[in-house]
N, C-alpha and C positions, 0 to 999 in steps of 0.2 A: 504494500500500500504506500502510495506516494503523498508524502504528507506537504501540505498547501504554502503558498509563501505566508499568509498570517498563521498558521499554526507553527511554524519553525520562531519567526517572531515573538511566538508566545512561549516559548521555550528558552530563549533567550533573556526573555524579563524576568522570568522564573527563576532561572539562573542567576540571574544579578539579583533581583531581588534577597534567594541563600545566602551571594555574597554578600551584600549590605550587611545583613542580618548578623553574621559571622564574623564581617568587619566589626563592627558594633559591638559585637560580644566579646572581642579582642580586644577593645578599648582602643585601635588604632582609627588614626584618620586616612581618610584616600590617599594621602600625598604618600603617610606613611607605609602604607599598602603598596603602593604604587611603587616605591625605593627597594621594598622587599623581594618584589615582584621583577625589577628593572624596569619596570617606564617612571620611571622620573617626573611624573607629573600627575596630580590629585583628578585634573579633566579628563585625563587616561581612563582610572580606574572608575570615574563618575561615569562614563559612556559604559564602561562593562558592567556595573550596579543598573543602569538604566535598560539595557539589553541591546545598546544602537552598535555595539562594538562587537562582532561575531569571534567565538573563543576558535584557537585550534588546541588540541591537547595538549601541546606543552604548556599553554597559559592556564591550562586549567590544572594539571600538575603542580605549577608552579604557586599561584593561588592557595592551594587545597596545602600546598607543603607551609606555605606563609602563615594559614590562618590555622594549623596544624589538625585539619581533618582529612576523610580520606576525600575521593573526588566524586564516590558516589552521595557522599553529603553533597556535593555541588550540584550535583548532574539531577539528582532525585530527592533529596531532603532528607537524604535517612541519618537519624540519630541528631537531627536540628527538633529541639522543642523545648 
């Protein structure tokens, strides 16, 4: 099943949204996310919280390793509550 351009979209806010959530629960800010991650910049990781910035797996690795969960907590929510 070939999933639609607003359902991929929706999966990416999804996404950002865990990472907000996560970031938050870290007590870091974007910028500092962002440094941990290598982008350098708080706007970076605000696009990938927003879901405008499409992940490839090493960002989300790298993410998942920052905010020290696994990456199925990103991908799916497990064990966020």
């Amino acid at each position: 099943m070939t999933r639609t351009t607003g359902e991929k979209l929706k999966q990416y806010e999804e996404i950002g949204r865990r990472i907000r959530l996560l970031r938050e629960r870290a007590d870091l800010s974007q910028e500092e996310l962002g440094k941990r991650i290598g982008l350098h910049s708080a706007s970076a990781v605000c696009y990938i919280e927003q879901g405008a910035r499409h992940l490839k797996v090493i960002d989300l690795i790298e993410i998942a390793k920052a905010l020290r969960v696994s990456v199925d907590a990103l991908l799916r929510g497990e064990r966020i509550r």
